[in-house]
Structure formats: structure tokens, C-alpha cells
N, C-alpha and C positions, 0 to 999 in steps of 0.2 A: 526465429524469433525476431521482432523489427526488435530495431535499438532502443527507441521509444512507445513502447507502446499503449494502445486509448486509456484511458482512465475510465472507467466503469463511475454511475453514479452511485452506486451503492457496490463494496466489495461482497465476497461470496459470506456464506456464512455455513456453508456445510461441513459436516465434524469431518469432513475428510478432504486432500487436496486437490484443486481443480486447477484444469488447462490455465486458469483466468490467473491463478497463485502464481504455476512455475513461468508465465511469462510477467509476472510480474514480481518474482521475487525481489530483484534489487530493489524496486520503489518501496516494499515496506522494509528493509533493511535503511533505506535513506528519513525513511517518517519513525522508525525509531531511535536511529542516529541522531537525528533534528530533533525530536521531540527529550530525549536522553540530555540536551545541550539547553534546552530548557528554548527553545524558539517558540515564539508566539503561531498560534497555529494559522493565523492571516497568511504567515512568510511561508510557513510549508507549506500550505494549500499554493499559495502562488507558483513555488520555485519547484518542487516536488509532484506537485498533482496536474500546474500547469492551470488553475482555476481563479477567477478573481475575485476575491470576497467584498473588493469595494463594490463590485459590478452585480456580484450573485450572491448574497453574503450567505441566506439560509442554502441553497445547493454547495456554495463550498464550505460551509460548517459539516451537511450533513455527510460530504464524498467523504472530507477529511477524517471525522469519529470513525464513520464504518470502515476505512481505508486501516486504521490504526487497529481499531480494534481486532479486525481478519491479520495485521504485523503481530499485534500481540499472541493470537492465536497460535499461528506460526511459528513464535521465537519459542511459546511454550509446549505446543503439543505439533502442529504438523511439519517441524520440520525432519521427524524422525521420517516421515514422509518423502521429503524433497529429498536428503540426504541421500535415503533409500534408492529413488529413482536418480540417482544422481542431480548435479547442479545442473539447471540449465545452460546451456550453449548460446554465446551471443551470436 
């Protein structure tokens, strides 16, 4: 698993977890941590997603929503999932 790795424009949205999830576990754990701390979503997208909203603002509104939305997924239903298969390995 790279250390960092791409940022998808749109996260997954399948009711079950995909390769794209467990290499990207830690980044929706960091967008709901950020988002939980009440950060403006400009700053997450930038620092988090790596995207810049002064530059791209509607692609980094939309990476950001569907990005959280698939963290929320997660924190509530697929991590029985990730768990299951265990944590990813950096």
C-alpha cells in the first residue's frame, strides 16, 4: 500500500468494501477527524485530499462530500468489513 496514496475524484459508493477503501482507510479517518474538529472543508480538501479549492473549487467540493460521505459509510457500516479483513498494512 503506497504511503500516500491518489485521491479518486469521486469515492466508491458500493454497499460493500473495496481495494479503493482499504488503501484508503486512514484518509477517511483524517476527513472525519478534520471534519469532527469542525475544519472548514477548503482546509481538508487541501491538507487531507491534497486538492485546491481556490484553484478547482467545484472538483474539490465535489472529491471532498463524496470522500466523507464513503468515511461516513465506513465509520457506520463497512468497517465491520475492514475489521474483518483486518487493518491494512502500511
Amino acid at each position: 500500500m503506497p504511503a500516500e496514496p491518489k485521491i479518486a475524484d469521486l469515492a466508491p459508493s458500493a454497499h460493500e468494501l473495496t481495494s479503493y477503501d482499504k488503501e484508503h482507510a486512514v484518509t477517511y479517518m483524517r476527513l472525519l477527524d478534520a471534519t469532527a474538529d469542525k475544519a472548514d472543508w477548503r482546509e481538508i480538501a487541501r491538507i487531507v485530499l491534497g486538492l485546491d479549492p481556490a484553484v478547482e473549487p467545484d472538483r474539490a467540493r465535489r472529491t471532498f462530500e463524496s470522500h466523507l460521505a464513503r468515511a461516513n459509510w465506513l465509520a457506520g457500516q463497512g468497517y465491520r468489513d475492514l475489521l474483518g479483513g483486518g487493518w491494512p498494512k502500511p
